[in-house]
BAFI-3210 file (N, C-alpha, C; in Angstrom, 3 decimals, decimal comma, padded with zeros to 6 digits):
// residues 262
n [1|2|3|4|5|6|7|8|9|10|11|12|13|14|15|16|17|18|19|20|21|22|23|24|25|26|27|28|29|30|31|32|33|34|35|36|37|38|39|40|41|42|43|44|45|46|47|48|49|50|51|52|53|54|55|56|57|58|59|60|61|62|63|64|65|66|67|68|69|70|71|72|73|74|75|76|77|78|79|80|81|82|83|84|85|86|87|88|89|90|91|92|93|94|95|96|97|98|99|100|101|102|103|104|105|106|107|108|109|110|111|112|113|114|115|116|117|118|119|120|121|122|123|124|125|126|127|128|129|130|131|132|133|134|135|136|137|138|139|140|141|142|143|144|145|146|147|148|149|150|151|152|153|154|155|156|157|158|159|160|161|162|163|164|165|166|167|168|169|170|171|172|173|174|175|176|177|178|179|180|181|182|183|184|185|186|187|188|189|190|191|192|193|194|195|196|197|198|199|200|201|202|203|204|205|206|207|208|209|210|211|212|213|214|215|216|217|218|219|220|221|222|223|224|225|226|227|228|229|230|231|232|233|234|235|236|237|238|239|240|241|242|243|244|245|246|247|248|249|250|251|252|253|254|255|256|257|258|259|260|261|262]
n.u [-080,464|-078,625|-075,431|-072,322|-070,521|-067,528|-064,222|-061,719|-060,658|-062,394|-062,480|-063,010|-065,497|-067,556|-067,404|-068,844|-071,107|-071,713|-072,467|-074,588|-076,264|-077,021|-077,776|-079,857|-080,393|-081,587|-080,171|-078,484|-076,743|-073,811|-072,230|-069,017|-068,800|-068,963|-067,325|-065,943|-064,392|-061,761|-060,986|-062,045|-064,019|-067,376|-069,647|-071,610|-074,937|-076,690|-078,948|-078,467|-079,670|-079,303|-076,875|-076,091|-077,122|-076,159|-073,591|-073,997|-075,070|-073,364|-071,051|-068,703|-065,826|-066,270|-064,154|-063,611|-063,168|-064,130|-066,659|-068,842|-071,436|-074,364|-074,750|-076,694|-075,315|-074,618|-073,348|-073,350|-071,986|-069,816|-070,707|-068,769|-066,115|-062,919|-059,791|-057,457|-053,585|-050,445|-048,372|-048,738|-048,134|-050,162|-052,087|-053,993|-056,327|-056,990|-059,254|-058,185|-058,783|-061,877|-063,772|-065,131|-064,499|-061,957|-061,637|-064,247|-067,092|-069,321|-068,281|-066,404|-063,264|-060,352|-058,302|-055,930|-054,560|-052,215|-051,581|-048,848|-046,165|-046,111|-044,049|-042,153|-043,174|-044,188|-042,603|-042,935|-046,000|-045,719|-045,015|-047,007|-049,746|-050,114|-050,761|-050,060|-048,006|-045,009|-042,692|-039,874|-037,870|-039,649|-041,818|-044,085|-046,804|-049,275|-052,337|-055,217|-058,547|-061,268|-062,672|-061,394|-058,939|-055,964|-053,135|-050,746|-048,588|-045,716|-046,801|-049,439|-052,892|-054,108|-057,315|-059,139|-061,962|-063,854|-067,499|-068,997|-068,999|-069,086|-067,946|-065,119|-064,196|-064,643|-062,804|-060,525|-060,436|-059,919|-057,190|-055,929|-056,318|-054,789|-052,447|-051,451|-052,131|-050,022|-047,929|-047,397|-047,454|-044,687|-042,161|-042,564|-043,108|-041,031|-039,430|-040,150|-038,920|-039,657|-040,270|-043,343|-046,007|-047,017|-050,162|-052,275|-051,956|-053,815|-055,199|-053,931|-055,026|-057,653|-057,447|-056,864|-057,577|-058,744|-059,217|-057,129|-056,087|-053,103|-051,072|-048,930|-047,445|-048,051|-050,403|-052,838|-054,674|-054,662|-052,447|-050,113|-050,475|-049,719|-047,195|-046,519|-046,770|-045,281|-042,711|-041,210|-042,395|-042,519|-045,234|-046,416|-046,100|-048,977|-050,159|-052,914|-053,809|-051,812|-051,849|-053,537|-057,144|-058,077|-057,192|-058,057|-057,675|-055,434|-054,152|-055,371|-054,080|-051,679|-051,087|-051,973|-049,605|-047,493|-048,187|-047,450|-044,535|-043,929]
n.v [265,975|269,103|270,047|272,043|273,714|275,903|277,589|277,878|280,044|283,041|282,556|279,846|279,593|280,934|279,503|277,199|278,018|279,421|277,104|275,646|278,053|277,805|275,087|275,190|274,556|274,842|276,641|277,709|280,789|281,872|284,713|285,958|288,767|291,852|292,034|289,499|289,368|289,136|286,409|284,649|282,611|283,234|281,124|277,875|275,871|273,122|270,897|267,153|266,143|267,991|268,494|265,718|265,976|267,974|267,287|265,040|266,266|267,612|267,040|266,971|267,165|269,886|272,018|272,273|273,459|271,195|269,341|269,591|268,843|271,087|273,365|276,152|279,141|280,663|283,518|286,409|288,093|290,669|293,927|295,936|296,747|294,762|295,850|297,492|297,726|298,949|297,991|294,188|291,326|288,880|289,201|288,250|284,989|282,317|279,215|275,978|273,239|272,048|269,716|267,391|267,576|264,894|264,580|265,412|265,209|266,547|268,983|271,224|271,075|273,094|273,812|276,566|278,791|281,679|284,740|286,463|286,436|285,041|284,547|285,687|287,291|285,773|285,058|287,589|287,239|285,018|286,339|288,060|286,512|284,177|282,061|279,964|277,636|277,841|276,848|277,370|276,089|274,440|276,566|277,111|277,876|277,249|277,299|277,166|278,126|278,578|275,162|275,191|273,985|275,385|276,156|277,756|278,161|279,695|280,509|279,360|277,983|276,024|274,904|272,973|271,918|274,400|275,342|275,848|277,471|280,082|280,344|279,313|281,291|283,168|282,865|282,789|285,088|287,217|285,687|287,264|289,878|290,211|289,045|290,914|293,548|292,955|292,573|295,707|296,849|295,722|296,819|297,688|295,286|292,658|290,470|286,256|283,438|281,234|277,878|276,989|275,440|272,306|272,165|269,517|265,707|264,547|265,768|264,821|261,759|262,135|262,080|259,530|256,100|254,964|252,078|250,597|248,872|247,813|247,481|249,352|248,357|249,797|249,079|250,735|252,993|255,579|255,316|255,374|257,878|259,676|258,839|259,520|262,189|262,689|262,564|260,180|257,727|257,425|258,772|257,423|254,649|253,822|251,847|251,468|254,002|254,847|253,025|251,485|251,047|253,424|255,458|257,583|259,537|260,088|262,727|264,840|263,853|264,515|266,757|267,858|266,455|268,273|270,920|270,719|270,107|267,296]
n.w [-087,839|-087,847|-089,312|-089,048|-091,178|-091,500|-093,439|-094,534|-096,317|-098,132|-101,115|-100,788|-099,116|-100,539|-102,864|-102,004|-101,047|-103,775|-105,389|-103,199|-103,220|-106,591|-106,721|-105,494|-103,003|-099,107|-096,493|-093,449|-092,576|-090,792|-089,762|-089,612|-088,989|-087,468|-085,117|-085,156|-087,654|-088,214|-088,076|-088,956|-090,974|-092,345|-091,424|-092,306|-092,161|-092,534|-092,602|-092,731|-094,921|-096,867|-097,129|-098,349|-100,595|-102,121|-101,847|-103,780|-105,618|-106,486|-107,601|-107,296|-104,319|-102,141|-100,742|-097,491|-094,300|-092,034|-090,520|-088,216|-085,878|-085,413|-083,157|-081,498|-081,141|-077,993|-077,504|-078,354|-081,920|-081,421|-081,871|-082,645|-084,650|-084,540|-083,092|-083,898|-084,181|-084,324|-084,387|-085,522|-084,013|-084,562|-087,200|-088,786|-088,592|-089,732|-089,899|-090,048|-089,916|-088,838|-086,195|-084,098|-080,655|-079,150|-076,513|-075,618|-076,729|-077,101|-077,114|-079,164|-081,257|-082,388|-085,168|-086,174|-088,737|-088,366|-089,382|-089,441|-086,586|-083,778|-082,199|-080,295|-079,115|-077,025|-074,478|-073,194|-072,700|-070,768|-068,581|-068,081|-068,128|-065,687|-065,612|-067,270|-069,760|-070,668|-073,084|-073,750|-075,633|-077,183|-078,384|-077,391|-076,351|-073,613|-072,110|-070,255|-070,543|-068,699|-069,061|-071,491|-073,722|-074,587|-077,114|-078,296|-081,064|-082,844|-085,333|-085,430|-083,853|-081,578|-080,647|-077,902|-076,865|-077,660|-077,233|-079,564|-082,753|-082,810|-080,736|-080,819|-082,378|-080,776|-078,821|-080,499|-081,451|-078,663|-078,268|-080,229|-079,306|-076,954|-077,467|-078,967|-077,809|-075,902|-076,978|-077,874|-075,537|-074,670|-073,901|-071,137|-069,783|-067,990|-070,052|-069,592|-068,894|-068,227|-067,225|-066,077|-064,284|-065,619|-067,472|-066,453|-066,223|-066,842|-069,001|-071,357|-070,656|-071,515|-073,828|-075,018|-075,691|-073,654|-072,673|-071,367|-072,389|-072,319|-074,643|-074,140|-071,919|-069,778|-066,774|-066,835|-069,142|-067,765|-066,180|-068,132|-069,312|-067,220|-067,396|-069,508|-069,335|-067,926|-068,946|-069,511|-070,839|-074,381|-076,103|-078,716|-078,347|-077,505|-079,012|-080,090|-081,109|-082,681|-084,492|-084,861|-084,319|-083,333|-084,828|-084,974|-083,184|-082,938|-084,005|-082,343|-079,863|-080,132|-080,808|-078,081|-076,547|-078,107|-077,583|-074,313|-074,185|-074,248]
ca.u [-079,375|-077,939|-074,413|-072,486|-069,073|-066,868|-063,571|-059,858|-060,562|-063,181|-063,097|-064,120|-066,868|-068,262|-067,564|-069,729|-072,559|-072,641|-072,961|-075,928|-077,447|-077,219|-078,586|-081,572|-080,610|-081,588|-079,024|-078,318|-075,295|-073,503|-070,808|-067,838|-068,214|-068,036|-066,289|-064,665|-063,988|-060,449|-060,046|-062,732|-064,920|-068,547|-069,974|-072,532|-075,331|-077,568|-078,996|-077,958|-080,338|-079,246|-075,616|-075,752|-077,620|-074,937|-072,445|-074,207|-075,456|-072,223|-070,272|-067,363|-066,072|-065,772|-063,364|-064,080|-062,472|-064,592|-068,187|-069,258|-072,790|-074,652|-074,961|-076,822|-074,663|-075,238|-073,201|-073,401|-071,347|-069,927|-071,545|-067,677|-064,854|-061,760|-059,173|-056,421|-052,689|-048,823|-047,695|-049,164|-047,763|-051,282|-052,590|-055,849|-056,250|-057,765|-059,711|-058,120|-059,266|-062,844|-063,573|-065,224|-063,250|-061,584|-061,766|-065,473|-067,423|-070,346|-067,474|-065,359|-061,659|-060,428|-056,768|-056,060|-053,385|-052,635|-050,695|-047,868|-045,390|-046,374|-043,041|-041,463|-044,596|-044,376|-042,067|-044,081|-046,805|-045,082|-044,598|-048,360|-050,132|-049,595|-051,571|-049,614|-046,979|-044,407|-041,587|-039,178|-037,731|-040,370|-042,048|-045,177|-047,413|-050,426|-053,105|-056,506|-059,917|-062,116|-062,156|-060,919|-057,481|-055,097|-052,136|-050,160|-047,425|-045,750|-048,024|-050,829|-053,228|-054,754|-058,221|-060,248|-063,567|-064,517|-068,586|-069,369|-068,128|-068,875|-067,269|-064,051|-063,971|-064,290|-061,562|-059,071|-059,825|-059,421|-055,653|-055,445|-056,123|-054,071|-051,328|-051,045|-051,825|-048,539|-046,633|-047,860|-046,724|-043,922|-041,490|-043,549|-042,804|-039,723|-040,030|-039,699|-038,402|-039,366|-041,145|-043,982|-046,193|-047,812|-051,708|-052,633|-052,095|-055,461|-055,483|-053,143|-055,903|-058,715|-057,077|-056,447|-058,706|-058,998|-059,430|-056,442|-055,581|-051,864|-049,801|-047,788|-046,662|-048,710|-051,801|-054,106|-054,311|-054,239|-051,148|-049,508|-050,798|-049,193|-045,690|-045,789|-046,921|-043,300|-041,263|-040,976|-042,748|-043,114|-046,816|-046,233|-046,239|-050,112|-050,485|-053,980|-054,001|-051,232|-051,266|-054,692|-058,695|-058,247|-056,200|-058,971|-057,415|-053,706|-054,035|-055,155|-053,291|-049,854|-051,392|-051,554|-048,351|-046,516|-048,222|-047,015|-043,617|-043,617]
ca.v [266,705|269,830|270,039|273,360|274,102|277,216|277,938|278,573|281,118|283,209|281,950|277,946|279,995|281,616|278,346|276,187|278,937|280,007|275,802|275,674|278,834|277,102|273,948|276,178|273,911|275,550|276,696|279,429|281,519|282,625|285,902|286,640|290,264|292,658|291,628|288,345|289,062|288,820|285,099|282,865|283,167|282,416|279,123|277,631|274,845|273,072|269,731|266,629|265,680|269,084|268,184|264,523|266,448|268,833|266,052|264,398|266,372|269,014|266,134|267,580|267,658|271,374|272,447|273,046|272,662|270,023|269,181|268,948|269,193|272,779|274,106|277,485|279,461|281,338|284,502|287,289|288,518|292,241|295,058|296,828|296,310|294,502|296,828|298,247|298,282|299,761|296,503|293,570|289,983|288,926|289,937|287,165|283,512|281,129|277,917|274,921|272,197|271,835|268,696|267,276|267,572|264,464|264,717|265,937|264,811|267,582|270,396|270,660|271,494|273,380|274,063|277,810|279,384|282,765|285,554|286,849|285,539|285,460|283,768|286,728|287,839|284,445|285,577|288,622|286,539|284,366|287,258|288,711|285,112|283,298|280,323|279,192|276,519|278,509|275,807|277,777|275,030|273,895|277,202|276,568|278,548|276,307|277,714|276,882|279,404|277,876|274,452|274,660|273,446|276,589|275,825|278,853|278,009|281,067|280,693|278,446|277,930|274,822|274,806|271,928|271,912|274,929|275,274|275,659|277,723|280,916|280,766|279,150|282,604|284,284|282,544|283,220|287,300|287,037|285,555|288,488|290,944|289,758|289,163|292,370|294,277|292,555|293,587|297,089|296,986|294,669|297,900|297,538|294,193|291,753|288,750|285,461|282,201|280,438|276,927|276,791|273,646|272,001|270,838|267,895|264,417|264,214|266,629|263,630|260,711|262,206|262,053|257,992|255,012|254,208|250,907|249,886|247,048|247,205|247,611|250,454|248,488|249,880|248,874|251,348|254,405|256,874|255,671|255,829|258,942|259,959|258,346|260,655|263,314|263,177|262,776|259,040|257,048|258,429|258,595|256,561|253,489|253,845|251,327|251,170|255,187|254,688|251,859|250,457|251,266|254,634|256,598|259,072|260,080|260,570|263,993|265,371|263,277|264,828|268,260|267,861|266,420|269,124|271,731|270,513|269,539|265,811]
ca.w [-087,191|-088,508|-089,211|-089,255|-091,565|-091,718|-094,250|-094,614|-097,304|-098,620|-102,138|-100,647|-098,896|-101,544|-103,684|-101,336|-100,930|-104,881|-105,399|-102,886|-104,269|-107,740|-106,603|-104,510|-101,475|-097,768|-095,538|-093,104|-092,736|-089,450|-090,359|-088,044|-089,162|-087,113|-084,228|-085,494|-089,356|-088,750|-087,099|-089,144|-092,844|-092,770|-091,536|-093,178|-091,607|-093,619|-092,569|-093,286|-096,282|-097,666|-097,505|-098,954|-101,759|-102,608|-102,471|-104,834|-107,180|-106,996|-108,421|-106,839|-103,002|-102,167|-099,823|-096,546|-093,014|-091,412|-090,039|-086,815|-084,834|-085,099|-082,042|-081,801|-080,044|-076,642|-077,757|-079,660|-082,556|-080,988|-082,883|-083,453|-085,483|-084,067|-082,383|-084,506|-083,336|-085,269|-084,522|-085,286|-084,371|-085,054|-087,800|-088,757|-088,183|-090,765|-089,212|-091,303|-089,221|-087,381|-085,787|-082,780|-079,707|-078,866|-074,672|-075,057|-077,789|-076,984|-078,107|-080,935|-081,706|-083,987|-085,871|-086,919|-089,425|-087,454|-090,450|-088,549|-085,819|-082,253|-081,454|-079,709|-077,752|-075,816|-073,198|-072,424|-072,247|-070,206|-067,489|-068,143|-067,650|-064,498|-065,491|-068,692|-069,545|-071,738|-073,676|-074,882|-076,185|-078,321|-079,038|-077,262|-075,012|-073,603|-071,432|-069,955|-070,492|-068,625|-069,381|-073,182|-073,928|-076,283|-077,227|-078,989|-081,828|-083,249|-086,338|-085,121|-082,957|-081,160|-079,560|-077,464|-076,088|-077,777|-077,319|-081,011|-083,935|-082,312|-079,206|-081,050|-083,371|-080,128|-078,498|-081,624|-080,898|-077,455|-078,254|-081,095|-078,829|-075,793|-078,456|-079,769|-076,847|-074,982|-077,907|-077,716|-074,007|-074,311|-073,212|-069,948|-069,511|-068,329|-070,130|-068,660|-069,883|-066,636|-067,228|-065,040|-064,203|-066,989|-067,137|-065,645|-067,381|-067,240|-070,612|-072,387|-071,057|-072,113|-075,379|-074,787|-075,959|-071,918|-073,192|-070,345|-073,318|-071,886|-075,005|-073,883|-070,983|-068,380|-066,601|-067,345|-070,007|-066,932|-065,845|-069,317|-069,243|-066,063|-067,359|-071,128|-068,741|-066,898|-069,957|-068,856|-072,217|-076,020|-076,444|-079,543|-077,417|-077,803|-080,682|-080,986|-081,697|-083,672|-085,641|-084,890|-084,855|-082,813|-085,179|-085,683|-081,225|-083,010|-083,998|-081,205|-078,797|-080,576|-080,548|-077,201|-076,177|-078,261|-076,299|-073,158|-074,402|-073,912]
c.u [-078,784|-076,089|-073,783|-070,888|-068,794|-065,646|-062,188|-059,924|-062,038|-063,667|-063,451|-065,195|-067,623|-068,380|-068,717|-071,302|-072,869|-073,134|-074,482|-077,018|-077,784|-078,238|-079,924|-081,254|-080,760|-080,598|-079,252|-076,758|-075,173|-072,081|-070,183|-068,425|-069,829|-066,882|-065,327|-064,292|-062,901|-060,097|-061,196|-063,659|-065,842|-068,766|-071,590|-073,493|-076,855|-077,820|-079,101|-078,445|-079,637|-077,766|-075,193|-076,265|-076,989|-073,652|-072,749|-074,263|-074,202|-071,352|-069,002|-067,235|-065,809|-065,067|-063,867|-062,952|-062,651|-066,064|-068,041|-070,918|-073,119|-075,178|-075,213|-076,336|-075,653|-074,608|-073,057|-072,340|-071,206|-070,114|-070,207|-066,669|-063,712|-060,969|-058,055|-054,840|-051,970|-048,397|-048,376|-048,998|-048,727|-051,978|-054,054|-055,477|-057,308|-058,272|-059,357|-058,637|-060,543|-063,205|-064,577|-064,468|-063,279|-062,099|-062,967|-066,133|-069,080|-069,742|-067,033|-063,619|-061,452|-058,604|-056,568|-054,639|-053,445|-051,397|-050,372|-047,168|-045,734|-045,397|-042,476|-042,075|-044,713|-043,610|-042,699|-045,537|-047,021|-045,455|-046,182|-049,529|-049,820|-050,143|-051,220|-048,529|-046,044|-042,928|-040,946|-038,704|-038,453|-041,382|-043,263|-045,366|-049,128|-051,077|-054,941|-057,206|-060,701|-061,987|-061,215|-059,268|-056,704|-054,014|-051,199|-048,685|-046,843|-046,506|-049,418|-051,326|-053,823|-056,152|-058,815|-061,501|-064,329|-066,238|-069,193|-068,266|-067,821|-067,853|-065,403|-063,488|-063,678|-063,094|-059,884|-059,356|-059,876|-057,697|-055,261|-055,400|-055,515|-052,794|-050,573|-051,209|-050,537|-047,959|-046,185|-046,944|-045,147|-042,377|-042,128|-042,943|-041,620|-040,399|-039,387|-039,681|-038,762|-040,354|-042,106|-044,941|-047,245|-049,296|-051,368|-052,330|-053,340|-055,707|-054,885|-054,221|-056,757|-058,626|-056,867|-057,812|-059,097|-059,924|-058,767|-055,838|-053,919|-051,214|-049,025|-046,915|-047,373|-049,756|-052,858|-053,788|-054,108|-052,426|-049,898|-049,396|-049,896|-047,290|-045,400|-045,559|-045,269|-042,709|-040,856|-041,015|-043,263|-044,590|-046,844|-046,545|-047,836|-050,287|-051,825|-054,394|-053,054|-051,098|-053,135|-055,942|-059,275|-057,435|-056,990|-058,273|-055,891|-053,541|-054,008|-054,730|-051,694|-050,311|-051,044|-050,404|-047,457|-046,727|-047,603|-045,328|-042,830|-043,383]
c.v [267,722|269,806|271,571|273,022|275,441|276,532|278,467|279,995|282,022|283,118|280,491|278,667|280,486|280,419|277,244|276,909|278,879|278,133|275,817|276,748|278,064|276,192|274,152|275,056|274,703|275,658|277,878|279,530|282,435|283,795|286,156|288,099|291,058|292,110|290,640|288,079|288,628|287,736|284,064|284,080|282,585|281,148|278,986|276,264|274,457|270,837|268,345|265,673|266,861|268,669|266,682|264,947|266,774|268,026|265,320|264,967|267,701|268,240|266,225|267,370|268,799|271,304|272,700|272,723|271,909|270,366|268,918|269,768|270,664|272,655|275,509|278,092|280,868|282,471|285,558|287,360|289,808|292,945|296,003|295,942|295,905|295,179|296,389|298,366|298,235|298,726|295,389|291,599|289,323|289,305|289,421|286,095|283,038|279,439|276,866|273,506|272,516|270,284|268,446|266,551|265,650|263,588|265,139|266,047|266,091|268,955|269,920|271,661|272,078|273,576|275,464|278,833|280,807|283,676|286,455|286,145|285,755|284,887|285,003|287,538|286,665|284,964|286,802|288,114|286,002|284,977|287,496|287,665|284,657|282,017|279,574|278,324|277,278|277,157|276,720|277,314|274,934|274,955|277,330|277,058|277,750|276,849|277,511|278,103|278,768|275,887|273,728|274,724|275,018|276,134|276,987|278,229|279,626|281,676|280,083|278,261|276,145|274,859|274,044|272,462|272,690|274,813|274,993|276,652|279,443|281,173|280,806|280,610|283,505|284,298|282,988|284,840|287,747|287,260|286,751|289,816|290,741|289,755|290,013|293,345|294,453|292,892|295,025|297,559|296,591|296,231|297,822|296,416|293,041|290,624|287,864|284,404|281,178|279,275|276,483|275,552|273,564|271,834|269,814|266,865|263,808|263,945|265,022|262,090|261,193|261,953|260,668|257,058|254,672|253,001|249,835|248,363|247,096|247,097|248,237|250,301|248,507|249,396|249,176|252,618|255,237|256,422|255,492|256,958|259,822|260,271|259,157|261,774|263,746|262,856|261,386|257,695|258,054|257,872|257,978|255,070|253,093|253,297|251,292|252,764|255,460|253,999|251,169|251,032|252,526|255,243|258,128|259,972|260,978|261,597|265,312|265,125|264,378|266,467|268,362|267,599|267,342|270,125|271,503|270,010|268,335|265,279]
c.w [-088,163|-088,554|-089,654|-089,706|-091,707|-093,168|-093,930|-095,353|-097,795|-100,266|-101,371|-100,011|-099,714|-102,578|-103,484|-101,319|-102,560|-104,960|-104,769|-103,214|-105,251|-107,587|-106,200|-103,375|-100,379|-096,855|-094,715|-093,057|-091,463|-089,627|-088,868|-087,483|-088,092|-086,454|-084,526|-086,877|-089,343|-088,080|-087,820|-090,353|-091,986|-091,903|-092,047|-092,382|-092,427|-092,450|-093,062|-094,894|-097,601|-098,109|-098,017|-100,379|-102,629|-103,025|-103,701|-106,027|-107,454|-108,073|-108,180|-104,944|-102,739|-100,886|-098,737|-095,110|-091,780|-091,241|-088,608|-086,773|-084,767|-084,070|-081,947|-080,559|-079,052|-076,665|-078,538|-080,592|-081,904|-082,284|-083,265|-083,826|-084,706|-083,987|-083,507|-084,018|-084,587|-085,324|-084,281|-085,547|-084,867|-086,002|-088,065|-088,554|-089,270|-090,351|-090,195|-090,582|-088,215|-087,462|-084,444|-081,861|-078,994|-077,404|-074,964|-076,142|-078,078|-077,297|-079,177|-080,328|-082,885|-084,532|-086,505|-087,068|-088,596|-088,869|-089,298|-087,704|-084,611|-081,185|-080,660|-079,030|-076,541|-074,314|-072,342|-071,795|-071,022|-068,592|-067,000|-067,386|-066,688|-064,552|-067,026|-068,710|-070,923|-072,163|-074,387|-076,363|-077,471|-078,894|-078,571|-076,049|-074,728|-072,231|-071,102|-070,002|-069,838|-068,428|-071,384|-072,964|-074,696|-075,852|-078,568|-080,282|-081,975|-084,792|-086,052|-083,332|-082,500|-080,554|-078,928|-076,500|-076,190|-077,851|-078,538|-081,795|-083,256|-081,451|-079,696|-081,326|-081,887|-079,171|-079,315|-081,362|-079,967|-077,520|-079,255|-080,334|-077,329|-076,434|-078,593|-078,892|-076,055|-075,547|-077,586|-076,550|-073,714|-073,642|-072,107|-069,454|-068,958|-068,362|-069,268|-069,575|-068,891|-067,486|-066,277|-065,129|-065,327|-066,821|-066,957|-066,667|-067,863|-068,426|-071,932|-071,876|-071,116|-073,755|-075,891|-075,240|-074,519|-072,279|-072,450|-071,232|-072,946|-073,089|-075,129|-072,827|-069,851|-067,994|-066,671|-068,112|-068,550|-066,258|-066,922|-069,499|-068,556|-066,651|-068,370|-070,360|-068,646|-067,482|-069,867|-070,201|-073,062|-075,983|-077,589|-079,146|-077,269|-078,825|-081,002|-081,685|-082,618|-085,403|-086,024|-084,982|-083,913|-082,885|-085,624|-084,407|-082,082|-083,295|-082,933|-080,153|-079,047|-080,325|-078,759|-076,443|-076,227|-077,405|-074,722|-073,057|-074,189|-075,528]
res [x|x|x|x|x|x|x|x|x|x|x|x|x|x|x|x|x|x|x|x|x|x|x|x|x|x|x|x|x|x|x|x|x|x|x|x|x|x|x|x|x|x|x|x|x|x|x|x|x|x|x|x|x|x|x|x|x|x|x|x|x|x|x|x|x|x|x|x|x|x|x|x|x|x|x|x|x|x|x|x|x|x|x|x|x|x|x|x|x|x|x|x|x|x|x|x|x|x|x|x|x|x|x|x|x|x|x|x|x|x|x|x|x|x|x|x|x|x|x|x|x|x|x|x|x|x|x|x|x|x|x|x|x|x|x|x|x|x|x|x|x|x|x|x|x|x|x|x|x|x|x|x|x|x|x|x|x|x|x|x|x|x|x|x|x|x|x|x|x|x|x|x|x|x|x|x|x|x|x|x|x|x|x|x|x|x|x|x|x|x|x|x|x|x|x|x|x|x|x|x|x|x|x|x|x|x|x|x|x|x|x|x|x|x|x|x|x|x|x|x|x|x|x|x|x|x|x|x|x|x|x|x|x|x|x|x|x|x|x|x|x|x|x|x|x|x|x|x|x|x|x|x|x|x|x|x|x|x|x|x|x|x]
***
């Protein structure tokens, strides 16, 4: 099985590559650039003899921002440079977390630093979007593509079910250029503060051990699910993702919640 990593930075990419140069181990190399230089470094996929190698004989762990499953992706890199604007809440995004997704163990998830504030584009958003869940409140714009999860901070991003590494990258300049376009416009625009209906509770039990072991109370994870959904029980109440032998779920369970402001 191949496994495929990307980078927060372009020194740990270049750290991890000159290493496997050094060592002469085999790898390939997938580049954002053109189209997605400014939302993700490099990823790198080497299979898994190659990378127990490197571990070993680097003597070091090098930095990176996770492993998951290579998947050769189904779309291109675009052949031009990412669009240009005077103002830019957006400026790049840095992937610090990849992972495989939670709810759908055939995608991945990812976590991504975004340089700039996109807190004050939300309400325009808000207006622009008709299919989003805006929290003033908590700062948090959460929207379906498809079936992938986003979840907007005013510095960060959230993603689930992205396809592979590609698609994620192309998802983060999607939101850069939707971002920064609304800005652009935002004279155009009346924002809105309105709270419209959330995703499904579904999104919060897919994220669940559905294991139905009853120590939150209820009778089955979906209707725990149901009850965080409506503001009803703290998703905490989940001890075995808490406390117990499915705390690898608790990250992205809380990701999710915050997006939806439960």
């Amino acid at each position: 099985m191949k496994m495929a990593t990307t980078f927060q930075s372009e020194k740990e990419f270049r750290e991890m590559k000159g290493r496997l140069d050094a060592l002469g181990l085999a790898y390939e190399l997938i580049s954002p650039a053109p189209g997605y230089a400014l939302v993700g470094e490099p990823a790198l996929v080497m299979d898994g003899e190659t990378r127990m190698a490197l571990f070993r004989r680097a003597g070091v762990e090098i930095p990176c921002s996770g492993w998951v499953e290579h998947r050769p992706s189904k779309i291109p890199i675009p052949g031009e440079d990412p669009p240009r604007f005077a103002e830019q809440p957006f400026i790049r995004a840095a992937i610090t977390l990849l992972a495989p997704c939670v709810a759908d163990p055939t995608k991945i998830r990812i976590l991504a630093d975004v340089s700039g504030d996109m807190g004050a584009v939300f309400p325009y958003l808000n207006t622009e979007m008709k299919e989003v869940f805006y929290n003033p409140q908590g700062q948090t714009l959460t929207f379906m593509e498809d079936y992938r999860m986003i979840c907007l901070t005013p510095r960060g991003i959230a993603v689930a079910k992205a396809d592979e590494i590609v698609d994620a990258w192309r998802v983060l300049e999607m939101i850069s250029r939707r971002v920064n376009e609304t800005w652009a416009r935002r004279h155009e625009i009346e924002p809105s503060y309105e709270m419209r209906k959330k995703p499904p509770a579904l999104e919060i039990y897919k994220r669940l051990p559905r294991t139905n072991c009853r120590s939150c109370g209820e009778a089955t994870c979906l209707a725990f699910a149901v009850k965080v959904h409506a503001g009803e029980l703290p998703v905490s109440l989940c001890t075995p993702v808490f406390e117990g032998e499915f705390q690898r779920f608790k990250d992205a369970l809380l990701e999710i919640c915050a997006g939806l402001g439960v």
